[in-house]
N, C-alpha and C positions, 0 to 999 in steps of 0.2 A: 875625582873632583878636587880643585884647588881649594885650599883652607886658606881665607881672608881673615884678616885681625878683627875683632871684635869692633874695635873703633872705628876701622872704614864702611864695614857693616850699617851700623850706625848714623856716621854723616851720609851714608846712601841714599835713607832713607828719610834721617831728618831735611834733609836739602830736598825733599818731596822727589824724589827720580822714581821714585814708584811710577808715578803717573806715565812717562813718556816710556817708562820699559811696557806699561799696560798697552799703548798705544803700538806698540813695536807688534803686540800680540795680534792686533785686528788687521796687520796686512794679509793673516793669513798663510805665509813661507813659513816653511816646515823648519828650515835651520835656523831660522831667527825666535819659532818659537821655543824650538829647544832648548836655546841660548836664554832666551826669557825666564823658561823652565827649571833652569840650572839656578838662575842668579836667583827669583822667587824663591826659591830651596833653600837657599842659602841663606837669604834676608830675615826668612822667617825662623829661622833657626835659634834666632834670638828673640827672646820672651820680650824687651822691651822696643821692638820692632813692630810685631803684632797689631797691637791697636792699631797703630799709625797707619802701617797697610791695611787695615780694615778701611779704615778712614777717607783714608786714596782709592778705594772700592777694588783693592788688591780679589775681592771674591768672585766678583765678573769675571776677570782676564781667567782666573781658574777656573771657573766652569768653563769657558770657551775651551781651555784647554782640554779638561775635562774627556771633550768629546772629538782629542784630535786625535787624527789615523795612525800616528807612531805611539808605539808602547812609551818609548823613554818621554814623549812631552806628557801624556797622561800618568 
């Protein structure tokens, strides 16, 4: 996994990208939600992230995940 600077992190998710990475989720393609998978992982890795993807209902696209057929998006 690539390791991003804390601060891009950050503006990611202050600039609300949360939402359209959620929406990337519900096409349903398995590579894009990996990809989804990954950056989520990532985002939330910082504590001051957290709420904000709460916020942006970061918890739906995870459950959908949740329940997808590859090991690595679940």
């Amino acid at each position: 996994m690539v390791e991003f600077p804390s601060w891009l992190l950050c503006y990611i998710v202050q600039e609300r990208a949360v939402r359209q990475i959620l929406k990337t989720i519900a096409l349903n393609i398995e590579d894009i939600q990996l990809q989804a998978a990954g950056i989520l992982a990532n985002l939330s890795a910082l504590h001051e992230n957290q709420i904000t993807m709460i916020e942006e209902s970061a918890c739906m696209g995870l459950l959908t995940m949740a329940f997808a057929k590859i090991d690595e998006i679940r």
